[in-house]
C-alpha positions as CSV (number, residue, x, y, z in Angstrom):
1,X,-6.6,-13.9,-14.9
2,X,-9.7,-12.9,-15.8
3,X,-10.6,-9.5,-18.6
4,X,-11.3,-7.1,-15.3
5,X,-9.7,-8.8,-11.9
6,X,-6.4,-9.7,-11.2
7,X,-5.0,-12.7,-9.2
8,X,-2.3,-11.2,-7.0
9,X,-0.2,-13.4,-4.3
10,X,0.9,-10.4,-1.6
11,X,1.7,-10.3,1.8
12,X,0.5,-8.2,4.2
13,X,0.3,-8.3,8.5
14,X,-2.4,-9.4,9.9
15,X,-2.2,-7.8,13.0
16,X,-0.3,-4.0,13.5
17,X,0.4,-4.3,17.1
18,X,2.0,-7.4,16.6
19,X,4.8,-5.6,14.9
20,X,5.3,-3.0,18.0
21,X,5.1,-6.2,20.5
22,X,7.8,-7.7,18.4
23,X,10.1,-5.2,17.8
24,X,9.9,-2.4,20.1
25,X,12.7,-0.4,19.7
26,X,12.5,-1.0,15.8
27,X,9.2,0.6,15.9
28,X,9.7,3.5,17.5
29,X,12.2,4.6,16.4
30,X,10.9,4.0,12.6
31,X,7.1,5.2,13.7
32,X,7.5,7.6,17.0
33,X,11.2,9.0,17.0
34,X,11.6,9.5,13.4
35,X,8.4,10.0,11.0
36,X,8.6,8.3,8.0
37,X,9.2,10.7,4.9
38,X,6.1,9.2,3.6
39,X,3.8,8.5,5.8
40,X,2.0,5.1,5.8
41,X,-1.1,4.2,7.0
42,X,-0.3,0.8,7.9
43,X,2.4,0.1,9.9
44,X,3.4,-3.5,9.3
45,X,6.6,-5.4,8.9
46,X,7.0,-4.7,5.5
47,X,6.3,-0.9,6.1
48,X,8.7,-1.3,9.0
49,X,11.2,-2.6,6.8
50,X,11.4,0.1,4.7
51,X,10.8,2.7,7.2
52,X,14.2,1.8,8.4
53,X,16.1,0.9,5.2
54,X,14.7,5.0,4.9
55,X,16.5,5.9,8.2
56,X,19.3,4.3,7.3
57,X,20.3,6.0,4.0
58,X,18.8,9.4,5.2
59,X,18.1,9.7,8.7
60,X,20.6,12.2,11.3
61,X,21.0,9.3,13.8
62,X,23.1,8.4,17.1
63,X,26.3,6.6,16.2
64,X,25.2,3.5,17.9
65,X,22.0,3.0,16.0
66,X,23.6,4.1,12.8
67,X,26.0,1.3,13.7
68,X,23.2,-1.6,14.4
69,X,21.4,-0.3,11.2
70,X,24.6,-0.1,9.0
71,X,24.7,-4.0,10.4
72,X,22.2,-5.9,10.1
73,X,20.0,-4.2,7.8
74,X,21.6,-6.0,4.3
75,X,20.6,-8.8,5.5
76,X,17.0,-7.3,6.4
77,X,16.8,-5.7,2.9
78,X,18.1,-9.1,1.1
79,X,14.9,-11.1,3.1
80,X,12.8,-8.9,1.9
81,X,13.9,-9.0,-2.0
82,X,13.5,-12.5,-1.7
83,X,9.7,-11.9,-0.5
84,X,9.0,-9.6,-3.3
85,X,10.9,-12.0,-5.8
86,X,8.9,-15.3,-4.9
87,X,5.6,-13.3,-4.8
88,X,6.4,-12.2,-7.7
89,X,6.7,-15.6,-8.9
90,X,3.8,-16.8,-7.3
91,X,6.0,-18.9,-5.1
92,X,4.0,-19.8,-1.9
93,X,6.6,-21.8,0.1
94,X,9.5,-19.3,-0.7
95,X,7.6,-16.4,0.1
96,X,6.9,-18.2,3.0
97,X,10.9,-18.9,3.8
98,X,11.4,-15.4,2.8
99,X,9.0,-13.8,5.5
100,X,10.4,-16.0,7.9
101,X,13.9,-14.4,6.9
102,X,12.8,-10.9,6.8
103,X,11.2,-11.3,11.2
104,X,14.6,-13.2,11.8
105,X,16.5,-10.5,10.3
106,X,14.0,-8.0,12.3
107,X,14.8,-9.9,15.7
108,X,18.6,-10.1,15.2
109,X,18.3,-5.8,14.6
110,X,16.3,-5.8,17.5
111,X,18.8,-7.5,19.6
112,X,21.7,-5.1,18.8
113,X,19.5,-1.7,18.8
114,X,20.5,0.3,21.5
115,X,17.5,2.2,23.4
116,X,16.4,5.3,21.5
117,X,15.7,8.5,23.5
């Protein structure tokens, strides 16, 4: 580390629509159903991620996505602590792992989310 600048290891999506190709219904119904209660400018996994861990704990939602959220999304929110905890360690291949856990966790809640109207 230097007196002025900061050495940072973060991760970040490279490319937006990716995340909508990916995950559909996840993003709509994080980005165009429901608004986020802070709006983001970037709409990446990670901002995904937390637009629905948002949803869950205070969106009014239909008892079948409640039910897919209330499902899968500990082990969504678990991938991503482990993200944040090996970045946070500067721990390249973990934080690797651990995105790799957080869009496997994304696909499985894509799977089981019903079609939002």
């Amino acid at each position: 580390m230097g007196r002025v600048l900061m050495v940072r290891v973060q991760a970040s999506t490279f490319r937006e629509e990716e995340v909508r190709r990916n995950w559909p219904r996840l993003w709509r119904l994080a980005f165009e159903v429901h608004r986020p209660a802070f709006p983001c400018a970037v709409q990446g996994v990670l901002e995904l991620v937390q637009a629905l861990e948002d949803l869950g704990q205070f969106g009014r939602l239909e008892p079948e996505v409640d039910a897919a959220l209330q499902q899968d999304m500990p082990a969504l929110i678990a991938a991503r602590r482990s993200l944040e905890e090996a970045l946070s360690r500067w721990d390249v291949r973990a934080a690797q792992a651990a995105t790799d856990a957080v869009e496997d966790a994304l696909d499985s809640l894509e799977r089981q989310m019903p079609r939002v109207r």
